[in-house]
Backbone and ligand atoms as CSV (ligand in chain L), in Angstrom:
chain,resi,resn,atom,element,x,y,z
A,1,UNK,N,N,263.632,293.798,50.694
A,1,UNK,CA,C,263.761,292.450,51.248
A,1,UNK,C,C,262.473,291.655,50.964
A,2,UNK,N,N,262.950,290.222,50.970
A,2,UNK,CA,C,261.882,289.739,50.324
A,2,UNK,C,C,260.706,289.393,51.548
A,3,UNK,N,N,259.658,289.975,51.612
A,3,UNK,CA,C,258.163,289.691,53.058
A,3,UNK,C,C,258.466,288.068,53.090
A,4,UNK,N,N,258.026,287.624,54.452
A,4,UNK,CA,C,258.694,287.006,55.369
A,4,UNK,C,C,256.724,286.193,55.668
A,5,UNK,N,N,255.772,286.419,55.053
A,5,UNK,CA,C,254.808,286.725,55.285
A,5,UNK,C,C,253.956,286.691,54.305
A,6,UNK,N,N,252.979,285.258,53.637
A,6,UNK,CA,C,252.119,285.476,52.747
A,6,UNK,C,C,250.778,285.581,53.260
A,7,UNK,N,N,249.939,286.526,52.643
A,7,UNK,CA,C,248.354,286.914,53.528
A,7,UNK,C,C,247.381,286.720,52.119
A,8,UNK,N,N,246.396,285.613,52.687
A,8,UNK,CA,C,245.394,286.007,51.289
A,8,UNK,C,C,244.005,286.451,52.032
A,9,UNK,N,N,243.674,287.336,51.479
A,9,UNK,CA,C,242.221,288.049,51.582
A,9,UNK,C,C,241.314,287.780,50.258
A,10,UNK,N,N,240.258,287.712,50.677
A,10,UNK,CA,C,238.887,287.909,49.463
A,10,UNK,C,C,238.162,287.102,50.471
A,11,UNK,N,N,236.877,287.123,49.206
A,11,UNK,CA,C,235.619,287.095,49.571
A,11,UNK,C,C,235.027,285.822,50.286
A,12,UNK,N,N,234.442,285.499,50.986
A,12,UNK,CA,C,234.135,283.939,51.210
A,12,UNK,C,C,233.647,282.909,49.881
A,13,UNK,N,N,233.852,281.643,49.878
A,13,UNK,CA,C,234.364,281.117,48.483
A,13,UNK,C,C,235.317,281.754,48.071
A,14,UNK,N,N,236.270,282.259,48.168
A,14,UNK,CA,C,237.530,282.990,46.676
A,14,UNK,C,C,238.879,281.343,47.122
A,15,UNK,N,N,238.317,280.806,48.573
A,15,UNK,CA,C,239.542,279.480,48.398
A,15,UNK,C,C,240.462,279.678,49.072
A,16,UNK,N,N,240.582,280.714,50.004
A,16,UNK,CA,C,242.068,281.014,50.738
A,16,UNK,C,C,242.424,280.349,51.758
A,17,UNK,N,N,241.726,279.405,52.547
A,17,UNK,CA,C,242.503,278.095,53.261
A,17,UNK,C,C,242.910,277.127,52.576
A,18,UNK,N,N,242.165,276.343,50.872
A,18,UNK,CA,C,242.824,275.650,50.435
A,18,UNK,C,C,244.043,275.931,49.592
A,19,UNK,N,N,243.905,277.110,49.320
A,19,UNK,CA,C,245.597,277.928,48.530
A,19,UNK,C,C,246.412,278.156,49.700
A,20,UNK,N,N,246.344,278.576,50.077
A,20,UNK,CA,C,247.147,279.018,51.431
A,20,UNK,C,C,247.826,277.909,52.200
A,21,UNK,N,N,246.774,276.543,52.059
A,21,UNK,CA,C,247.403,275.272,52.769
A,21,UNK,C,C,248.619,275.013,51.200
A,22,UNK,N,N,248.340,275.437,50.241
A,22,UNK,CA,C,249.067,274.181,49.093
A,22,UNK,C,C,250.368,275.511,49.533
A,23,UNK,N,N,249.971,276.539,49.234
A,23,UNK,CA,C,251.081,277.302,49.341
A,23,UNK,C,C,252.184,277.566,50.709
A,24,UNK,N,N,252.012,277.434,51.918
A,24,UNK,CA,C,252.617,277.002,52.854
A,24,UNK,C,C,253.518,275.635,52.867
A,25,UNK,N,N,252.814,274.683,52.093
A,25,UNK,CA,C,253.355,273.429,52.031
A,25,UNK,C,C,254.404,273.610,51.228
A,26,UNK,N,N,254.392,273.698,49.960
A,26,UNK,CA,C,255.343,274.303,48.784
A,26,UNK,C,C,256.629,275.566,49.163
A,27,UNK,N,N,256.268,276.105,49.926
A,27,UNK,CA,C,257.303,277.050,51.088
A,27,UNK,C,C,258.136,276.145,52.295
A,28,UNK,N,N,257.633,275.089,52.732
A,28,UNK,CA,C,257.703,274.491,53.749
A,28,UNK,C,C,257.774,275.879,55.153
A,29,UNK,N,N,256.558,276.372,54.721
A,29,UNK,CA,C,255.951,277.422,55.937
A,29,UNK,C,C,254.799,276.957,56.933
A,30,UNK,N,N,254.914,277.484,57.989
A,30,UNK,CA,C,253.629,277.354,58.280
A,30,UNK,C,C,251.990,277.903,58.039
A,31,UNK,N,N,250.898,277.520,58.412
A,31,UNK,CA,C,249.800,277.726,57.792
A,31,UNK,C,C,249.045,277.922,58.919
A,32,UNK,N,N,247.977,279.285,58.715
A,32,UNK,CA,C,247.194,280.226,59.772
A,32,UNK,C,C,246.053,280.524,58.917
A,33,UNK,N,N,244.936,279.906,59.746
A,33,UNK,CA,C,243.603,280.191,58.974
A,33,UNK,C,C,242.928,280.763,59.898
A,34,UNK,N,N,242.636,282.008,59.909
A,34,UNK,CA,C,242.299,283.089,60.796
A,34,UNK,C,C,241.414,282.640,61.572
A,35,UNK,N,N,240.084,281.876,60.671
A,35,UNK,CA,C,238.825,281.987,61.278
A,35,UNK,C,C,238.698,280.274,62.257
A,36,UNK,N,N,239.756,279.263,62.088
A,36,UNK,CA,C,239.894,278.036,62.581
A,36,UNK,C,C,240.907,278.743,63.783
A,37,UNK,N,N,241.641,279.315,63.901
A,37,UNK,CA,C,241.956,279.707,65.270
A,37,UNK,C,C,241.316,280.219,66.397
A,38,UNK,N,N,240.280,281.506,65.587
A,38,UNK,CA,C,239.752,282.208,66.217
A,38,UNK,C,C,238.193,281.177,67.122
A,39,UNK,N,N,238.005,279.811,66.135
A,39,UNK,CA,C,237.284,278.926,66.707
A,39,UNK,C,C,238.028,278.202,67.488
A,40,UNK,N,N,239.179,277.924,67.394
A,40,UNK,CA,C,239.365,277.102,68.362
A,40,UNK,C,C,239.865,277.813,69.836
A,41,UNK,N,N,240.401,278.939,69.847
A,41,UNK,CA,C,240.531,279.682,71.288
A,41,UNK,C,C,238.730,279.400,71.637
A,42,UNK,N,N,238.043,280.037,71.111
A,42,UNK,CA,C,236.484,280.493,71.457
A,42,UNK,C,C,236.270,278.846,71.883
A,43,UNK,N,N,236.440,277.903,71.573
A,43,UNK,CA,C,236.045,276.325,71.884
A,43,UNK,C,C,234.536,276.277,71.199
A,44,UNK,N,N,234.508,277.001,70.152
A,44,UNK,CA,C,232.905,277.056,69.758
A,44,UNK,C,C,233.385,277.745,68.138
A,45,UNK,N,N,232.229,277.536,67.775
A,45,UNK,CA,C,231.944,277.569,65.733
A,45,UNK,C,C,231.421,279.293,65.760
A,46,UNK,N,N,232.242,279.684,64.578
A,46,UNK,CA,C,231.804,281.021,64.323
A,46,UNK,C,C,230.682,281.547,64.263
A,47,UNK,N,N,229.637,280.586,63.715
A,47,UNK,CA,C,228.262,280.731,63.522
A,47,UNK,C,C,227.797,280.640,64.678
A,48,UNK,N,N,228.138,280.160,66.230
A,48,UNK,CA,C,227.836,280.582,67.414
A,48,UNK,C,C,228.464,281.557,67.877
A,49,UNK,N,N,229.392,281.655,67.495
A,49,UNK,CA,C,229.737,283.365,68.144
A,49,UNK,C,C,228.970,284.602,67.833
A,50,UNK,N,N,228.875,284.424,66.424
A,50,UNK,CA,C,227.729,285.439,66.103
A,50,UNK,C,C,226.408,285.149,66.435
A,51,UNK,N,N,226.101,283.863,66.805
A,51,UNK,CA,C,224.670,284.329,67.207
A,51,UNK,C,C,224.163,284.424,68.947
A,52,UNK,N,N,225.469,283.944,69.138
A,52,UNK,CA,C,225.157,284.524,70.961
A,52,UNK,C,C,225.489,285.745,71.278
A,53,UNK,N,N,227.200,285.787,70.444
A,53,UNK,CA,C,227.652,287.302,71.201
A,53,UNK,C,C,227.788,287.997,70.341
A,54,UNK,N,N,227.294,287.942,69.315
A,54,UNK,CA,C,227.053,289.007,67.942
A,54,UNK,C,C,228.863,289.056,67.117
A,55,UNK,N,N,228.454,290.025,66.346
A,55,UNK,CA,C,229.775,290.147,65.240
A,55,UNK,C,C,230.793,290.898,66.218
A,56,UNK,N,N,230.642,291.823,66.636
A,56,UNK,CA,C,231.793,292.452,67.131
A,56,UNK,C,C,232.376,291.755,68.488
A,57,UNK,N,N,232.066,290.604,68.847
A,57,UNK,CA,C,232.454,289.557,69.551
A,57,UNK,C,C,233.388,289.172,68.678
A,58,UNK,N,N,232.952,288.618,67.664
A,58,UNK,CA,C,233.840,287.496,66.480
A,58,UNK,C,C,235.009,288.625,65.885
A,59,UNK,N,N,234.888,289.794,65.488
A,59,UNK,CA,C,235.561,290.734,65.006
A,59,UNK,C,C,236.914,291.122,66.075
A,60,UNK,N,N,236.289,291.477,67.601
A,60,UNK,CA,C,237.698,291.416,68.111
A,60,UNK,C,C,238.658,290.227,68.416
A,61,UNK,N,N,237.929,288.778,68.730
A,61,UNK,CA,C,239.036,287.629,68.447
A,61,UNK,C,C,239.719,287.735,67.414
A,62,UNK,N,N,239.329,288.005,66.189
A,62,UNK,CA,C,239.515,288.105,64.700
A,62,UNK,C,C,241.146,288.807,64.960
A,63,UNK,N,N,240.852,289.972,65.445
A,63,UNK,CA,C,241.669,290.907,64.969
A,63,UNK,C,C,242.829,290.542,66.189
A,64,UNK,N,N,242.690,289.885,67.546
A,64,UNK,CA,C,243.974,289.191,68.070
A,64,UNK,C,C,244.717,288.252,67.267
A,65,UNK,N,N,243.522,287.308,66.357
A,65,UNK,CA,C,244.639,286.344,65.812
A,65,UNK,C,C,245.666,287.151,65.080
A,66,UNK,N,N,244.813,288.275,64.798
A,66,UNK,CA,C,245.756,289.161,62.862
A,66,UNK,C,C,246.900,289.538,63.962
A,67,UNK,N,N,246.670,290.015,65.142
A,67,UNK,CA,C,247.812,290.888,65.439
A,67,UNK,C,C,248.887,289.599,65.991
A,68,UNK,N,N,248.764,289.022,66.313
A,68,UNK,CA,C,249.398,287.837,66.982
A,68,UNK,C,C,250.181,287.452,65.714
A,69,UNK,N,N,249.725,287.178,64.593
A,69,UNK,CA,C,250.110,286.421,63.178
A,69,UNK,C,C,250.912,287.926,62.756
A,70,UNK,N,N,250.952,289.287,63.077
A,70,UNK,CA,C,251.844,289.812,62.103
A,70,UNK,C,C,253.318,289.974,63.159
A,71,UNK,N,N,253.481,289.166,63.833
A,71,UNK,CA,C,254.748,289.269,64.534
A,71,UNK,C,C,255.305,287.851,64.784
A,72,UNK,N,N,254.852,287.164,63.348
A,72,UNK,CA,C,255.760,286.115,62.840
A,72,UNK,C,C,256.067,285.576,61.423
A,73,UNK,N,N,257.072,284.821,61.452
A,73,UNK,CA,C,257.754,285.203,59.638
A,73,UNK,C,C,257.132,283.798,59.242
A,74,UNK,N,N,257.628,283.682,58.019
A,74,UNK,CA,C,257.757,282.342,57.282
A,74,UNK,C,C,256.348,281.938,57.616
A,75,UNK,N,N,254.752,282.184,57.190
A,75,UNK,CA,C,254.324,281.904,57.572
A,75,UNK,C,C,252.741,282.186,56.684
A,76,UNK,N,N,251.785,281.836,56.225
A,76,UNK,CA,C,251.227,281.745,55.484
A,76,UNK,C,C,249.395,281.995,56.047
A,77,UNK,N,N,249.280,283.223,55.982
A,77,UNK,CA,C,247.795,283.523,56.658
A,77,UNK,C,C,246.447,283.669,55.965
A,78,UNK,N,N,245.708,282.740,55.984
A,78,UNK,CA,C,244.407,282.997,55.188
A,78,UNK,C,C,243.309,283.694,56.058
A,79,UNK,N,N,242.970,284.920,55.694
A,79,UNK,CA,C,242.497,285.351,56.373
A,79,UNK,C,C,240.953,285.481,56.217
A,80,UNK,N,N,239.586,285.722,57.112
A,80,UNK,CA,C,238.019,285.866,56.964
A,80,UNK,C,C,238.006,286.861,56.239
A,81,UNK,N,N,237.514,286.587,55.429
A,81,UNK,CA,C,236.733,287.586,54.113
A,81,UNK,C,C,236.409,289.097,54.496
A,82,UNK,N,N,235.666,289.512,55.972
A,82,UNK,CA,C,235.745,291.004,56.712
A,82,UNK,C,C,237.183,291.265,57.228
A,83,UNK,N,N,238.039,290.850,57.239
A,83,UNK,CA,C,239.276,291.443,58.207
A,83,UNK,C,C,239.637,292.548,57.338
A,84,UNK,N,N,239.919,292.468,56.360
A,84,UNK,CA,C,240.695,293.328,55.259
A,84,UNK,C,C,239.868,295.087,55.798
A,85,UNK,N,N,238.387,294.643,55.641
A,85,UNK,CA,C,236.987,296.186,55.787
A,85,UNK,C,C,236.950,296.496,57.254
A,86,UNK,N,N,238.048,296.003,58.296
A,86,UNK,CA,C,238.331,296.578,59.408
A,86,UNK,C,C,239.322,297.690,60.103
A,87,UNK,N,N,238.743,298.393,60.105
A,87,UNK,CA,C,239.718,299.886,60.389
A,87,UNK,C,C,241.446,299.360,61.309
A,88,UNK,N,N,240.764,298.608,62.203
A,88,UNK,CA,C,241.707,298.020,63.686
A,88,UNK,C,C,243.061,297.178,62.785
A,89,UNK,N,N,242.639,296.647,62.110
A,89,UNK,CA,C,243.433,295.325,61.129
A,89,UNK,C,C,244.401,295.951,60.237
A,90,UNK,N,N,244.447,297.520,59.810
A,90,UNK,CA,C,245.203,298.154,59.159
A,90,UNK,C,C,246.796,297.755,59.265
A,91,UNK,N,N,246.869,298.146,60.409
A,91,UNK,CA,C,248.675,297.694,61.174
A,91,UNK,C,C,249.255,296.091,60.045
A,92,UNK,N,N,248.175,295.535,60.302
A,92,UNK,CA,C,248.456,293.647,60.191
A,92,UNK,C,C,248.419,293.893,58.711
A,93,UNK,N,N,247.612,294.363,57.804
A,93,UNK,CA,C,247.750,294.277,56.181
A,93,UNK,C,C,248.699,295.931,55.865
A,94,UNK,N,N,249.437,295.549,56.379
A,94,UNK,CA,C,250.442,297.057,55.881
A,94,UNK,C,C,251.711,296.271,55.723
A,95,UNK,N,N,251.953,294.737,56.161
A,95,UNK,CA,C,253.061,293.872,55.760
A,95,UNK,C,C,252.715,293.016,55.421
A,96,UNK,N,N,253.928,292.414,54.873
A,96,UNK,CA,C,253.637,290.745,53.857
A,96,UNK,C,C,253.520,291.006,52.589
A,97,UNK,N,N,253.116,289.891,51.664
A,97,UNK,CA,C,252.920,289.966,50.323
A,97,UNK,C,C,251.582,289.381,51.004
A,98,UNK,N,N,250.396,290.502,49.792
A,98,UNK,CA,C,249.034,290.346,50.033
A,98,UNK,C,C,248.290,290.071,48.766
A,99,UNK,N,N,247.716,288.637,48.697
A,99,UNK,CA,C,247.103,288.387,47.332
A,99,UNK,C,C,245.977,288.059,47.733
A,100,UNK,N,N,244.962,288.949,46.611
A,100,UNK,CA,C,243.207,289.096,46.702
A,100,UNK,C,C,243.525,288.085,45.845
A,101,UNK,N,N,242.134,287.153,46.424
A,101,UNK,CA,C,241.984,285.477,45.390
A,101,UNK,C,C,240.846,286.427,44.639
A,102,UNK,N,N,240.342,286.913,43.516
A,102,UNK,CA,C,239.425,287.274,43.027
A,102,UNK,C,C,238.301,286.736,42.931
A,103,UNK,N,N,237.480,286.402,43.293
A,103,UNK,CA,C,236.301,285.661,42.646
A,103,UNK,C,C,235.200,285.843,42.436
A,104,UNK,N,N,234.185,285.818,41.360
A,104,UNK,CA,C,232.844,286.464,41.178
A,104,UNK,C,C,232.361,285.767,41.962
A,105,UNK,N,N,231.035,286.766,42.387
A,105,UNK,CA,C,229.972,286.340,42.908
A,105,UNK,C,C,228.938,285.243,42.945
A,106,UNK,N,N,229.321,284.852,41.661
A,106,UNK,CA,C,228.206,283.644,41.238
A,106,UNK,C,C,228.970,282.194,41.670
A,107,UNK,N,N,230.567,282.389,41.748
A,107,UNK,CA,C,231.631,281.360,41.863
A,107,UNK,C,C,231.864,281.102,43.037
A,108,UNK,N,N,231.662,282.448,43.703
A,108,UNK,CA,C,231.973,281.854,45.238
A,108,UNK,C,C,230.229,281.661,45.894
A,109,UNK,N,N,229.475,281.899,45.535
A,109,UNK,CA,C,227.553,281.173,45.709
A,109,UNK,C,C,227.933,279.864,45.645
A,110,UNK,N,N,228.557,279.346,43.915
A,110,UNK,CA,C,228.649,277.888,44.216
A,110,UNK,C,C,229.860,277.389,44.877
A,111,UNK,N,N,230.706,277.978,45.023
A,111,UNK,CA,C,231.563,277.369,46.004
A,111,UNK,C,C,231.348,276.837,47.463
A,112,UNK,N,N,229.818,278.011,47.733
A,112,UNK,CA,C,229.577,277.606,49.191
A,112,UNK,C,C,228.239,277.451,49.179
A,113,UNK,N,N,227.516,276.503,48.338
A,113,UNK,CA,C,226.526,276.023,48.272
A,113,UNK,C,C,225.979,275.343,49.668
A,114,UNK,N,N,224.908,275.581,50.211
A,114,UNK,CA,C,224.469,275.012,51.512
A,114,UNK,C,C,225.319,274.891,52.873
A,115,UNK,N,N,226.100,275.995,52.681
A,115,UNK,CA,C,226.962,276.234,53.410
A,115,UNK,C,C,226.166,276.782,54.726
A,116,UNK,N,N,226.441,276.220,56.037
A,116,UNK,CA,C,225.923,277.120,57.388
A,116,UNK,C,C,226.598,277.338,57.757
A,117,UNK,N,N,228.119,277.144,57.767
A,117,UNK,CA,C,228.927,277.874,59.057
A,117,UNK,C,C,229.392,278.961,59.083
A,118,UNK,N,N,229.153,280.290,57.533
A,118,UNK,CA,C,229.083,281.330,57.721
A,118,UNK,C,C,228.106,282.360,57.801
A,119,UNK,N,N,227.680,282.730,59.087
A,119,UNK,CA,C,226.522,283.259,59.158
A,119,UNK,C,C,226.299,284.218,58.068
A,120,UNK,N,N,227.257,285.381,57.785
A,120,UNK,CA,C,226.525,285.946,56.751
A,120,UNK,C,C,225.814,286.011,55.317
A,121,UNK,N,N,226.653,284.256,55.308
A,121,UNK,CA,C,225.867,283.590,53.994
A,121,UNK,C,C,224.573,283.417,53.823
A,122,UNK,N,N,224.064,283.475,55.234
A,122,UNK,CA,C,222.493,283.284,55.420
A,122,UNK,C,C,221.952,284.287,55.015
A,123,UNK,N,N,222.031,285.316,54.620
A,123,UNK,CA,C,221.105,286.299,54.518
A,123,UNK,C,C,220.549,286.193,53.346
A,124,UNK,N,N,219.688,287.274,52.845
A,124,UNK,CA,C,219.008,287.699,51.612
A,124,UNK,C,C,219.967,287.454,50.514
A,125,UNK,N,N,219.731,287.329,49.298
A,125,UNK,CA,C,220.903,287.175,48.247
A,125,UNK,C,C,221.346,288.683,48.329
A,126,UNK,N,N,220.079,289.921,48.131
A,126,UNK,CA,C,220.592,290.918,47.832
A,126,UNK,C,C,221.802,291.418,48.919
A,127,UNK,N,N,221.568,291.391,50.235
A,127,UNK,CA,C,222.419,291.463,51.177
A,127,UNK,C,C,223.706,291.034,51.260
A,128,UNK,N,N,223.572,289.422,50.873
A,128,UNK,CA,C,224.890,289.262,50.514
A,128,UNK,C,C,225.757,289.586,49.450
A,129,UNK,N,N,224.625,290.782,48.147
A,129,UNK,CA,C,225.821,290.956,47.264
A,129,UNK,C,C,225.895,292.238,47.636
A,130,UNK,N,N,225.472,293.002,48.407
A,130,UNK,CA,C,225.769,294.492,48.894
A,130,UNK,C,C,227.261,294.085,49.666
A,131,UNK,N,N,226.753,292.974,50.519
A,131,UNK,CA,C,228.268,292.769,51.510
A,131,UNK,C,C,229.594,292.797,50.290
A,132,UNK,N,N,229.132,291.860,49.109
A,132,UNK,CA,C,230.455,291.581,48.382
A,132,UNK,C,C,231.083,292.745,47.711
A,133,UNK,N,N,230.343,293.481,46.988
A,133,UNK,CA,C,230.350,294.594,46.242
A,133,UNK,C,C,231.088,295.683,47.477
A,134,UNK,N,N,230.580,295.768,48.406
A,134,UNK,CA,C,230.989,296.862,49.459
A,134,UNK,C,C,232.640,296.458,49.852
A,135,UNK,N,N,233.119,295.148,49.582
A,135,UNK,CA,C,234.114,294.625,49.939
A,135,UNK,C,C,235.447,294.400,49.135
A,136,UNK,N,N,234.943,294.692,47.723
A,136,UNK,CA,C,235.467,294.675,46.658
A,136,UNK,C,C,236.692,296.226,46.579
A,137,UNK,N,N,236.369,297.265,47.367
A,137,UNK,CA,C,237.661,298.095,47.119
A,137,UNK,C,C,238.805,298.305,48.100
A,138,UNK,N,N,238.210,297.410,49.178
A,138,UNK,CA,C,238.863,296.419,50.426
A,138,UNK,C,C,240.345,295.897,49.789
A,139,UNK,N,N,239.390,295.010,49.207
A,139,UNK,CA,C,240.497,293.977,48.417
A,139,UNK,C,C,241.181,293.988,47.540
A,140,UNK,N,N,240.778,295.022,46.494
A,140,UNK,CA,C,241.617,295.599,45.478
A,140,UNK,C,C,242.779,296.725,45.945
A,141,UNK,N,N,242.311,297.224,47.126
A,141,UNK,CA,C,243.420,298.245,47.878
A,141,UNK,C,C,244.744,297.616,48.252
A,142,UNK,N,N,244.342,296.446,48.986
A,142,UNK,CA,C,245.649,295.887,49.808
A,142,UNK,C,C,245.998,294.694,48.560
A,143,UNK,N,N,245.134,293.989,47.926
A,143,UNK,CA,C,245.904,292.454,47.451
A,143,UNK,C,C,246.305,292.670,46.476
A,144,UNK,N,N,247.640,292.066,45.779
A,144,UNK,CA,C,247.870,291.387,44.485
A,144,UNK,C,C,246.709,290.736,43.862
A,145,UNK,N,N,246.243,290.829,42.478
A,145,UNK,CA,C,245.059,290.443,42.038
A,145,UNK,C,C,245.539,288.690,41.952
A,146,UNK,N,N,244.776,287.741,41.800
A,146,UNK,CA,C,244.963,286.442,41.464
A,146,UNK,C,C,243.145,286.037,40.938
A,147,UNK,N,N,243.680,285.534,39.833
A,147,UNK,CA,C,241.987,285.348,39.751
A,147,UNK,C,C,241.948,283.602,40.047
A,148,UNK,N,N,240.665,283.274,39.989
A,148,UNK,CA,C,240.139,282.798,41.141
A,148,UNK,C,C,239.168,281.300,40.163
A,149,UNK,N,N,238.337,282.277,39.410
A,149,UNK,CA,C,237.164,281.637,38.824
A,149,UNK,C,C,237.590,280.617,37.472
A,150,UNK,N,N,237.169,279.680,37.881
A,150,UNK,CA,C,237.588,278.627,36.437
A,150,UNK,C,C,238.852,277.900,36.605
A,151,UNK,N,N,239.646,277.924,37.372
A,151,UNK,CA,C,240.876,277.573,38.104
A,151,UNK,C,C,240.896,276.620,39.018
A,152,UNK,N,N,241.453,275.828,39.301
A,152,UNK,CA,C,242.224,274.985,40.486
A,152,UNK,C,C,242.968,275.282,41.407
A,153,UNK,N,N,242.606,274.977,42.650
A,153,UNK,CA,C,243.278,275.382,43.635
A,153,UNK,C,C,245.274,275.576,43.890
A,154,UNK,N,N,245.545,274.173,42.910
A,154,UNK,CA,C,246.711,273.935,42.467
A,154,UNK,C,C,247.137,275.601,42.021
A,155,UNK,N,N,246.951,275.516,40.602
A,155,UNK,CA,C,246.715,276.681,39.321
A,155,UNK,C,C,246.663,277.988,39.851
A,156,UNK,N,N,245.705,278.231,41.413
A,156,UNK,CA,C,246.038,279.600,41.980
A,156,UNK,C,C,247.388,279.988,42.644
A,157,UNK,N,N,247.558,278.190,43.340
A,157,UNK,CA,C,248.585,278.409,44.133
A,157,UNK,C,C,249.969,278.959,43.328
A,158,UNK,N,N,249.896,277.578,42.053
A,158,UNK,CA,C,251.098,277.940,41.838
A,158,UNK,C,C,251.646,279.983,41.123
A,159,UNK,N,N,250.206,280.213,41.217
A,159,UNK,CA,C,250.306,281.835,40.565
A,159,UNK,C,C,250.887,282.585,41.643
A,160,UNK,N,N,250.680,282.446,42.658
A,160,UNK,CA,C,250.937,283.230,43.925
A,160,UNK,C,C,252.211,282.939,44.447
A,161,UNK,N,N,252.749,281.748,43.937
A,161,UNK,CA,C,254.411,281.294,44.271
A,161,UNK,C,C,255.003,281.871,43.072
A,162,UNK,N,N,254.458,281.985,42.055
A,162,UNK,CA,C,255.303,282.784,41.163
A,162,UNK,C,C,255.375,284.096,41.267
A,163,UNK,N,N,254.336,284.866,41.550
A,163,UNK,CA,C,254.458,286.131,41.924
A,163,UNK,C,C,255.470,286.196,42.992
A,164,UNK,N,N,255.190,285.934,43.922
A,164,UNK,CA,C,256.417,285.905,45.000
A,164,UNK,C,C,257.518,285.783,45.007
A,165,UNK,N,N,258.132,284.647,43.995
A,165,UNK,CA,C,259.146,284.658,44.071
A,165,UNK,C,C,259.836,285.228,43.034
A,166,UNK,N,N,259.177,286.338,41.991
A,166,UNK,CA,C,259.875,287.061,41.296
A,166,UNK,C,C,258.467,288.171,41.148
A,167,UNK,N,N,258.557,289.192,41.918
A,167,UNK,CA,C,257.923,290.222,42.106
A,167,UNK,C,C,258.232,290.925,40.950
A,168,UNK,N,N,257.011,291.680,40.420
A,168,UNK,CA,C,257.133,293.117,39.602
A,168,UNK,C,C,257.626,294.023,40.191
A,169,UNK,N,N,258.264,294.630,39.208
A,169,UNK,CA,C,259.340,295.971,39.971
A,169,UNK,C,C,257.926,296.936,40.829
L,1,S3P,C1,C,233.372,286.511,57.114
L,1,S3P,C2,C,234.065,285.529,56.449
L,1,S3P,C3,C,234.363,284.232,57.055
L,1,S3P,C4,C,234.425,284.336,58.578
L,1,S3P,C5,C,233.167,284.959,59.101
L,1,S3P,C6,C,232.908,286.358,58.526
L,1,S3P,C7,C,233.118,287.798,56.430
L,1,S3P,O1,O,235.632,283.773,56.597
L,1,S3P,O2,O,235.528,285.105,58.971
L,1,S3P,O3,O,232.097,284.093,58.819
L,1,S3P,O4,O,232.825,288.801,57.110
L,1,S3P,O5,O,233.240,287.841,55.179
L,1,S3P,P1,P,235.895,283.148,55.123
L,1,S3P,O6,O,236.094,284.297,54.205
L,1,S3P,O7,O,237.131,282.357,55.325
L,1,S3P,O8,O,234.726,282.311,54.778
């Protein structure tokens, strides 16, 4: 049967709220951006959650929205770049059609050029490419590949509606 349920995972920069919005629209589905929910229950910005009540504050809201979002259809989830490298979140990426937006490292740097509202962007460069690299068999486990780099948001979307709607055996 055909999943009831599109989920995109990757890296921060890989684009999965603006694919995810074109692709919901083009479904006439609805659209779930993990980390704009999980701010708006909290009434506060992710980058304050982590720095008052640390990550595993932000990690278990995280993982209510996922569970809340896998017990509804027709419905289009972009999910934070860590959900996928969470043991708890397993249940929630074991359904749907799941497409990794691919994107190098250097593509999603400039994608989120002077970016503050994800704290872990702040760190050391090296840090943040240990995070990416460490995250990379995350995403290759659960997603459909879609690449990412040199592309239009359009151009991803429409890759991910084609996959979908005529799956490889
Ligand atoms: C995170 C990615 C962010 C957000 C939070 C943590 C991560 O989401 O969930 O800052 O651990 O990679 P995006 O991937 O949508 O930027």
């Amino acid at each position: 049967m055909t999943p009831r349920r599109i989920v995109l995972i990757g890296f921060m920069g890989s684009g999965k709220t603006t694919v995810g919005r074109i692709v919901a629209e083009r479904l006439g589905w609805e659209f779930v951006d993990t980390d704009a929910c999980v701010e708006e229950r909290a009434g506060t910005p992710i980058s304050r959650i982590f720095r008052e009540q640390g990550e595993k504050a932000f990690r278990d809201a995280e993982a209510l929205v996922l569970e809340e979002c896998g017990t509804r259809a027709r419905l289009v989830v972009a999910t934070g770049g860590g959900a996928p490298a969470q043991a708890r979140n397993r249940g929630f990426f074991s359904t749907g059609a799941i497409f990794h937006l691919k994107t190098s490292l250097a593509t999603a740097r400039e994608r989120t050029r002077g970016d503050t509202a994800r704290p872990l962007l702040q760190q050391e460069e090296d840090a943040v490419r240990v995070l990416y690299d460490g995250r990379q068999a995350f995403y290759d486990e659960l997603g459909i590949p879609v690449d990412t780099d040199g592309r239009t948001p359009l151009d991803v979307a429409d890759e991910i509606l084609g996959l979908f709607r005529n799956p490889s055996p």
